[in-house]
C-alpha positions in Angstrom: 29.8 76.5 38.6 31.7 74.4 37.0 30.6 71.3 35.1 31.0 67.9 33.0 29.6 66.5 30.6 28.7 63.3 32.7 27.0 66.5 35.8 25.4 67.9 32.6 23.3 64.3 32.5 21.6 65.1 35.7 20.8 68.4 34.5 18.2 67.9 31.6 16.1 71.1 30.9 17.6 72.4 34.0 20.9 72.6 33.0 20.8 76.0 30.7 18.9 77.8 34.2 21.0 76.6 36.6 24.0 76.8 34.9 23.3 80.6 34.7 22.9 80.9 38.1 25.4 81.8 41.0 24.1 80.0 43.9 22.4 83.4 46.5 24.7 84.1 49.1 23.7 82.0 52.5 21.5 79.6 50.6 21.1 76.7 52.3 19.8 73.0 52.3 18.5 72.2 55.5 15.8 69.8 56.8 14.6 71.5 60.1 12.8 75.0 58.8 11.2 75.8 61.8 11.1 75.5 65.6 8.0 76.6 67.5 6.8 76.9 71.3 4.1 78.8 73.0 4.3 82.0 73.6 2.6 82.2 77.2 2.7 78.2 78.9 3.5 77.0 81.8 6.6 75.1 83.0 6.4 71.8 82.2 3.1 72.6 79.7 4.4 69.2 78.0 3.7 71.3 74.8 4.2 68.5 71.7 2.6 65.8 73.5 0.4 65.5 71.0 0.7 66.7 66.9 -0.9 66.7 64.1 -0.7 67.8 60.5 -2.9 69.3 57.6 -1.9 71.5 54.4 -1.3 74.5 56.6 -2.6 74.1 59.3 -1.6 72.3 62.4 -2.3 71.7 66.3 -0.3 70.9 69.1 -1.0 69.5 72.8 0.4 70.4 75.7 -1.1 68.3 78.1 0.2 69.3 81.5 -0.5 73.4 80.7 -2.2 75.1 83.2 -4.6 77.3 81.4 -7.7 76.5 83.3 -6.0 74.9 86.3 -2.5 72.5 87.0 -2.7 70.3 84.3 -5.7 71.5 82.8 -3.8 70.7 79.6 -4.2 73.5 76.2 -3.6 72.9 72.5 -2.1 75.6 70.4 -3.0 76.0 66.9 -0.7 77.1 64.0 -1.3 78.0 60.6 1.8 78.4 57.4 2.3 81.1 55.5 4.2 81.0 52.4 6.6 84.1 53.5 6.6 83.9 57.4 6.1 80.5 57.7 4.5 79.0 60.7 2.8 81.4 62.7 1.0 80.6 65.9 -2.6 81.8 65.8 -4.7 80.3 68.7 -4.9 78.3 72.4 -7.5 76.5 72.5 -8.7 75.3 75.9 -12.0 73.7 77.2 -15.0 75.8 78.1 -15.3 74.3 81.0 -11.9 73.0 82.2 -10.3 71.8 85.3 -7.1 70.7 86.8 -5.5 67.6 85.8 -8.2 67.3 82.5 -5.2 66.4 80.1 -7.0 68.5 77.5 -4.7 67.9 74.3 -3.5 64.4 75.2 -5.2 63.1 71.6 -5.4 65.7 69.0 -6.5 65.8 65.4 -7.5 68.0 62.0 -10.0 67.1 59.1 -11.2 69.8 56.9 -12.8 72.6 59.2 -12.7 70.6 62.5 -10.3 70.1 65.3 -11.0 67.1 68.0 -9.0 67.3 71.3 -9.6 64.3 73.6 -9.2 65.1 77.5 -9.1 61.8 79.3 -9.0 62.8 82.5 -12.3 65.6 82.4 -15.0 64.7 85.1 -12.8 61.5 86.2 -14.6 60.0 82.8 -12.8 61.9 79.8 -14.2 64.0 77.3 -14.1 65.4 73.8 -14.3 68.6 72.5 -15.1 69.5 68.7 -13.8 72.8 67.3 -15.4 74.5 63.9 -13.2 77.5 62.0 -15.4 80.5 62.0 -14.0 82.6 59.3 -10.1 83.1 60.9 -12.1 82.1 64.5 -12.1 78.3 66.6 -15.0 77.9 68.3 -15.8 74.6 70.1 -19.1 73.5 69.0 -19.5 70.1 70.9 -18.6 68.7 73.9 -19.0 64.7 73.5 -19.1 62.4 76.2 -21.2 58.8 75.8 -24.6 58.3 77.6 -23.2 55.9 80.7 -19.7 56.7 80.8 -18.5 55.2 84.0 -15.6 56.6 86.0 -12.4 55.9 84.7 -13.3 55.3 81.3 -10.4 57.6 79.6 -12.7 58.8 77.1 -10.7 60.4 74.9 -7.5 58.7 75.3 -7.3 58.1 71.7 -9.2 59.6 68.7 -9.4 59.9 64.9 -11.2 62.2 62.4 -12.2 61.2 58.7 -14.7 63.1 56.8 -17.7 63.4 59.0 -16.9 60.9 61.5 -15.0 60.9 64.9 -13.7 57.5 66.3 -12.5 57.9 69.7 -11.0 55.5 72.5 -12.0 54.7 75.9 -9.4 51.9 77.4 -10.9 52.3 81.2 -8.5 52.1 84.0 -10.3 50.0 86.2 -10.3 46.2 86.6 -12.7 44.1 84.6 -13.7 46.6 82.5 -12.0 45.9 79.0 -12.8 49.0 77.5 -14.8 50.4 74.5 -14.4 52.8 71.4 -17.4 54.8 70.2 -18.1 56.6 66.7 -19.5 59.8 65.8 -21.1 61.3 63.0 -21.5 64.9 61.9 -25.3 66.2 61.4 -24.0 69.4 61.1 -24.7 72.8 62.6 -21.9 71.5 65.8 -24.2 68.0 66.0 -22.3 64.7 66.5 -24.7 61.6 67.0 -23.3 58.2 68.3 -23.8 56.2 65.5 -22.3 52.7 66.8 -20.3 51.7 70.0 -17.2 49.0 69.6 -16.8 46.5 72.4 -14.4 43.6 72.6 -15.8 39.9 71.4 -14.0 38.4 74.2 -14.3 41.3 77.4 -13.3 39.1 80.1 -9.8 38.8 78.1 -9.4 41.4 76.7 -7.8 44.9 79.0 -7.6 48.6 77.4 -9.5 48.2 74.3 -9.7 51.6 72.8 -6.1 52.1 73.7 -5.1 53.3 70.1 -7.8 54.1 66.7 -7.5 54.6 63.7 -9.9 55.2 61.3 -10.3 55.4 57.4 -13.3 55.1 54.9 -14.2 51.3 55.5 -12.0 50.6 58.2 -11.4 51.6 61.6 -9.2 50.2 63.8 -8.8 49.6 67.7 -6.1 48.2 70.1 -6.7 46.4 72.7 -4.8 43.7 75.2 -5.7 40.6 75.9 -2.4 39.8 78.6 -3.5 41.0 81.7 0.4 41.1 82.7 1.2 42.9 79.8 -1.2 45.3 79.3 0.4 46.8 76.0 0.7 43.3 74.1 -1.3 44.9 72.3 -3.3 43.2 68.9 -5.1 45.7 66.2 -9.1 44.7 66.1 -10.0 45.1 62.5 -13.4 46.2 61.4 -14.9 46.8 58.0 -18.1 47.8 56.7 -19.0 48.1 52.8 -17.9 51.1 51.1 -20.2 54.6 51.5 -22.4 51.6 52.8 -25.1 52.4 55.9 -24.3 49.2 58.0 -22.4 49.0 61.1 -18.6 48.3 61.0 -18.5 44.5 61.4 -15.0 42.9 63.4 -13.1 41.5 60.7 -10.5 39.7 62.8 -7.5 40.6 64.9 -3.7 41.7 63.8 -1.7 39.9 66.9 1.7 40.5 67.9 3.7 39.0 65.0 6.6 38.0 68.0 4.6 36.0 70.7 5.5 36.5 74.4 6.2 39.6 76.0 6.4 41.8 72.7 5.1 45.3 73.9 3.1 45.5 69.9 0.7 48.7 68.5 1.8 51.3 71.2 1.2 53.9 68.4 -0.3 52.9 65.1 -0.8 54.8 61.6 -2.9 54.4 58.9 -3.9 56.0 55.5 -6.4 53.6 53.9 -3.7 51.3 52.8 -0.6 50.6 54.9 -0.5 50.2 58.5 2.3 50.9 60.7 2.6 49.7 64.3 5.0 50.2 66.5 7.1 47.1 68.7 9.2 49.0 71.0 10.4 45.9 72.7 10.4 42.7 71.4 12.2 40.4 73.9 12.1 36.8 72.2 13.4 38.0 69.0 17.0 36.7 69.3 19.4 39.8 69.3 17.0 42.1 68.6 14.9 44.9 70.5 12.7 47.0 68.3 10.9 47.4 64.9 8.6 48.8 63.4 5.6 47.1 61.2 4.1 47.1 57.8 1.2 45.7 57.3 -0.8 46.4 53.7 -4.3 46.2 53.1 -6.3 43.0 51.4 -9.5 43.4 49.9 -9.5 40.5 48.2 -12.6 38.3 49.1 -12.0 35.4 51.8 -8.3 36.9 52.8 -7.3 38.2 55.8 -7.8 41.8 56.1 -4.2 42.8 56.3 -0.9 41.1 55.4 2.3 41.5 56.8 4.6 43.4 54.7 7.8 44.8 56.7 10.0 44.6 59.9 11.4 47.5 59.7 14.8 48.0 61.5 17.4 50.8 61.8 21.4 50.6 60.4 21.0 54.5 62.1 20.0 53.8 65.2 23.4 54.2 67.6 24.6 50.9 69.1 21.6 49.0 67.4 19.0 51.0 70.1 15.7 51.6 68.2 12.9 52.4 70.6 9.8 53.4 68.3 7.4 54.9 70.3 5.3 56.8 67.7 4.9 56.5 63.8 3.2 58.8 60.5 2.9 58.0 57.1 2.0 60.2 53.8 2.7 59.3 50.6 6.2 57.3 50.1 7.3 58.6 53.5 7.2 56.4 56.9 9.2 57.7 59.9 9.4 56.5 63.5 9.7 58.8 66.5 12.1 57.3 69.0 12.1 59.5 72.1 14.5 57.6 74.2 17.9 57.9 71.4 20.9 59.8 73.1 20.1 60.2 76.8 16.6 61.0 75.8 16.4 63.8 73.4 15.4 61.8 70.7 15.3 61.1 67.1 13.3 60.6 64.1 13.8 57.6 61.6 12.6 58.2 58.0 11.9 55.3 55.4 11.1 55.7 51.9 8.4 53.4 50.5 10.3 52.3 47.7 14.0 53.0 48.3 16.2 50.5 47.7 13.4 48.4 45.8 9.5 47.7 45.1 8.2 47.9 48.6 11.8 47.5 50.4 10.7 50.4 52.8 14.7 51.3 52.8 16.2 53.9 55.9 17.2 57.3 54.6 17.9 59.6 57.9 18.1 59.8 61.2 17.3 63.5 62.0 17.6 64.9 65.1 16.6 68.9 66.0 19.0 71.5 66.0 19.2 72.5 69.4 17.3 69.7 71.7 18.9 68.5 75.2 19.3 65.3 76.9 16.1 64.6 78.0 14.0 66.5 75.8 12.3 63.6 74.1 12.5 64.4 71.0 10.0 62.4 68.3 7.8 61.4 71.2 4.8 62.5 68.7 5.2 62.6 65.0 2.9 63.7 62.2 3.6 63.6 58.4 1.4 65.9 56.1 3.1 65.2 52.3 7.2 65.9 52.8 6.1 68.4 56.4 7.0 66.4 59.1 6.1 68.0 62.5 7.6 66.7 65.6 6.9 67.0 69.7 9.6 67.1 72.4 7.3 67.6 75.7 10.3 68.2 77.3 12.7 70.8 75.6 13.5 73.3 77.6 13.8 77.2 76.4 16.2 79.7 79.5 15.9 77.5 82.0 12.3 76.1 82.0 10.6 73.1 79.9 7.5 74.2 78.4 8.5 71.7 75.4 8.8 72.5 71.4 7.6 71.7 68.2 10.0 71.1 65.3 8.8 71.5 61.1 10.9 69.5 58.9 11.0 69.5 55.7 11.6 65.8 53.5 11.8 67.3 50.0 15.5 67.9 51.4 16.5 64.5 51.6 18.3 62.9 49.2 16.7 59.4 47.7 16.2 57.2 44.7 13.2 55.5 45.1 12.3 52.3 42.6 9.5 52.5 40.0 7.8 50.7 37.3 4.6 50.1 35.8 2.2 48.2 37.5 2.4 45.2 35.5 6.1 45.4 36.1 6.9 45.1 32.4 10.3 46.3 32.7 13.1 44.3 34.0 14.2 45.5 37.7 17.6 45.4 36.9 18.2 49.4 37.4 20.1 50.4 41.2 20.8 53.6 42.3 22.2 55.1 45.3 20.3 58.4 46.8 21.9 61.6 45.2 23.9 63.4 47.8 25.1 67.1 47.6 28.6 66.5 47.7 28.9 62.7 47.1 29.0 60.6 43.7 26.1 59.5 42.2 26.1 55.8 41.6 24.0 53.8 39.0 24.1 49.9 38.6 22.2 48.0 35.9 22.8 44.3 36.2 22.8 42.9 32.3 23.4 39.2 33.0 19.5 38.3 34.0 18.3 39.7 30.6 21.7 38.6 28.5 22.1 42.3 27.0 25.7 43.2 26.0 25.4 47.3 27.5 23.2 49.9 28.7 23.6 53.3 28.8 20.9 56.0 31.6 18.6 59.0 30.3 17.0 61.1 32.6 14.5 63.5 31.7 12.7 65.9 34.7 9.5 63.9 34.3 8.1 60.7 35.2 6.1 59.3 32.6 4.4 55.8 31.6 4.0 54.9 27.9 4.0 51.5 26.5 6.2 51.3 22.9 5.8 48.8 20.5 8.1 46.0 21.2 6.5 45.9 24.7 9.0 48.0 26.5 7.5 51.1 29.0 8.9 54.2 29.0 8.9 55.7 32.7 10.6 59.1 31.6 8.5 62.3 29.8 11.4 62.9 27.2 8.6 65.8 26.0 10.2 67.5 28.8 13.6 67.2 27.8 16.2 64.7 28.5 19.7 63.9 28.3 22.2 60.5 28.5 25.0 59.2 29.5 27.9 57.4 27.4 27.2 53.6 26.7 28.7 51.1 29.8 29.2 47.5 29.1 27.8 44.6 30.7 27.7 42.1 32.3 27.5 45.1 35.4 27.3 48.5 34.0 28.6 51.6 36.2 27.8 55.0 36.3 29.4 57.4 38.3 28.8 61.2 38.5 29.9 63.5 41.0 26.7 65.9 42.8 27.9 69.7 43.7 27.7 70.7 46.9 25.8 73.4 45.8 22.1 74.2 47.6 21.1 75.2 44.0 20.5 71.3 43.6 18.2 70.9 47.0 14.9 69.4 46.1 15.6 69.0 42.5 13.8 65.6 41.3 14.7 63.8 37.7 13.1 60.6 36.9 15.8 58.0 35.2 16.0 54.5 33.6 18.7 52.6 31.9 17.8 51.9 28.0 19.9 48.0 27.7 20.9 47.4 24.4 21.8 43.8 22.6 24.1 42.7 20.1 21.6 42.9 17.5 20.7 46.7 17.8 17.5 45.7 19.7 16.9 47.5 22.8 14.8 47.0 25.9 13.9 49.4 29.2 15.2 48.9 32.8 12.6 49.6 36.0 13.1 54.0 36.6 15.0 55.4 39.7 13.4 58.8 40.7 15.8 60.8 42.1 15.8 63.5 44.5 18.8 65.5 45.4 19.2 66.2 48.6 21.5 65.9 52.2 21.1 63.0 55.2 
């Protein structure tokens, strides 16, 4: 592999290995590592209804199998390991299920317990709690509230954290506005009820319950309160003190941000933090159909509890058609499942946290599986577990029938640089970057004029790093680790341009940079860092 000096910049500490490497013979750089399905479900099992995501472990619904009955539903447990890969290891299925339960139609992981919601069970819903017995599931509760009346779709939504168990019941049936009860673990396969959420305002207020989410002091619940459009939806917020004993207390609603007819909060995600929620159709935003939201967390005292952050949009989408129907976040990553892009077989939108800027929540991909068909629905669930993404079509089909698929991809693969600094913000964010693509030429712009330096020159080292200097300046690389530069640029905009292999040797490979901008006294000051990951789109 060939190389020049201005390549050999990207290659600090790495550059001795790698350049002593010849790259394995069919190594490769792709997203998608895996494809699963059940080994024994029925036509039409709608197998990926449901997902969700944990270190290696993860569970899938398929809602319409017919394991105890036609559409009794099933969920099918998987577990990773780190030569085979995802192996499937268990159905699980209701002790006492019956046709047209929906078992699997809300599914989710925390530590040693699976919950799987079954909306439809005795016309009232249910909930069944599963506890890993050495390599064994074995259902330890069945939960259904004192009084649930016919209809109530217990079940329909639900959310694990720690100990406790928040699930949904939006009731189908007319003047009833729907409830949301929590659980708490005593142990031994005990859950007590430990509070019951109910709308302030019932008689205006229709499938409350519809979506939860839940999270140390918050929990949160959908609900409707247009009777003509049942899923103009607004997130209830509710908070109680931290590890405190008192009941969560409503903390006020998150309403449609796009009044009139905006179908808002369909799906919702939330890891203590950052909320997303979906807008699938917006129809009195002018030209627009879609988004997705950010909303951040405020603890602050007197503030609203969350603040808008984002409108997030797709360049990707084809033709401008972005229909979000289902969102995940971990870490920097936020992608939106859009079932409906391409005749139906679907699509996944990622967004990096801080690509393009602090916060900017910029697009990197549109990802799409391997082999799904019109129609297979593609990103109608999604779940994010650090860079794992796991993904449902309901609908793919396998020789001739549907049973539907799972797909595992694998974000470490994308290529991004993603904006950092300290959190004072000491450096000036003057430092651009576009995402380092196998195959494509690197591109780094630092923009002299608002700080009146003369010329900068980049480092990289493999590293990120935070360590205030003397003349105030932050160093975000660890040049303990190595690190290398490029030749001095001059301002007022300096360019740097450097050609990435296409070589899968590079996949994954991270470096954290930052421009060093020099004046024409021989002082010196540091840029905001660009941590870079090499990767495809």
């Amino acid at each position: 592999m060939k190389t020049t000096p201005r390549l050999r910049f990207l290659l600090p500490l790495y550059g001795a290995s790698l350049l002593a490497l010849n790259t394995a013979p069919g190594a490769q750089c792709e997203l998608e590592t895996e494809r699963i399905e059940p080994t024994e479900a029925a036509p039409g099992a709608a197998f990926g209804f449901r997902v969700s995501i944990s270190g290696d472990l993860a569970v899938v619904g398929a809602v319409d199998d017919d394991a105890s009955g036609e559409n009794s539903g099933s969920a099918w447990i998987y577990t990773r390991d780190p030569v085979r890969g995802w192996e499937q290891c268990a159905q699980l299925t209701a002790s006492d299920g019956a046709a047209g339960d929906s078992f699997g139609w809300a599914v989710d992981i925390e530590g040693e317990h699976i919950a799987i919601g079954a909306p439809f069970a005795d016309g009232r819903g249910a909930v069944y709690v599963f506890t890993r017995e050495s390599d064994t599931w074995v259902e330890t509760v069945k939960l259904v509230p004192s009084g649930t009346s016919p209809g109530a779709l217990f079940g329909h939504a639900l959310a694990l954290d720690e100990k406790r168990l928040l699930v949904g019941a939006p009731h189908t049936s007319l003047g009833v506005p729907g409830a949301a009860h929590l659980f708490e673990s005593e142990g031994s396969g005990v859950w007590r009820q430990v509070q019951r959420f109910a709308p302030s305002e019932p008689d205006f207020t229709f499938l409350f319950g519809y979506e939860v989410a839940l999270e140390g002091d918050t929990a949160l619940i959908t609900g409707s309160t247009n009777a003509f459009s049942p899923l103009e939806n607004a997130i209830y917020v509710y908070v109680r003190e931290a590890h405190g004993m008192m009941d969560y207390l409503e903390a006020g609603p998150i309403i449609p941000p796009i009044q009139g007819g905006t179908y808002f909060a369909s799906d919702i995600a939330f890891d203590g933090e950052l909320l997303l929620a979906t807008a699938p159709g917006e129809y009195n935003f002018p030209g627009m159909l879609a988004s997705v939201y950010v909303f951040a967390r405020d603890r602050r005292v007197g503030s609203k509890p969350f603040v808008q952050r984002k409108r997030l949009e797709s360049s990707l989408a084809p033709h401008g058609l972005f229909f979000p129907e289902a969102v995940a976040l971990s870490g920097e990553w936020l992608v939106a499942g859009d079932p409906y892009s391409g005749n139906d077989a679907g699509a996944v939108y990622v967004f990096g946290r801080n690509v393009g800027g602090p916060d900017a929540f910029g697009e990197v991909a549109r990802l799409r599986a391997s082999d799904v068909h019109a129609g297979g629905y593609f990103g109608f669930e999604v779940a994010l577990d650090g860079d794992v993404l796991l993904a449902g079509s309901p609908e793919e089909f396998n020789a001739g029938i549907a049973p539907g698929a799972g797909y595992f991809l694998d974000l470490s693969h994308l290529g991004r640089s993603s904006w950092r600094n300290d959190a004072q913000e000491s450096n000036p964010s003057v430092y651009s970057a576009t995402a380092p693509i196998l195959g494509s030429t690197f591109v780094g712009t630092v923009h002299l004029e608002p700080t009146r330096h003369v010329a900068a020159f980049l480092f990289a080292s493999p590293a990120p790093a935070e360590v205030a200097l003397p003349n105030g300046a932050v160093l975000l690389c660890d040049l303990t680790r190595g690190f290398s530069t490029t030749s001095v640029e001059p301002g007022p905009l300096a360019r740097f341009e450097i050609p990435i292999p296409q070589d899968p040797l590079f996949c994954g490979m991270t470096l954290a940079t930052q421009a060093a901008l020099l004046d024409e006294e021989g002082g010196f000051a540091l840029s905001n860092a660009q941590d870079l990951a090499f990767g495809i789109r």
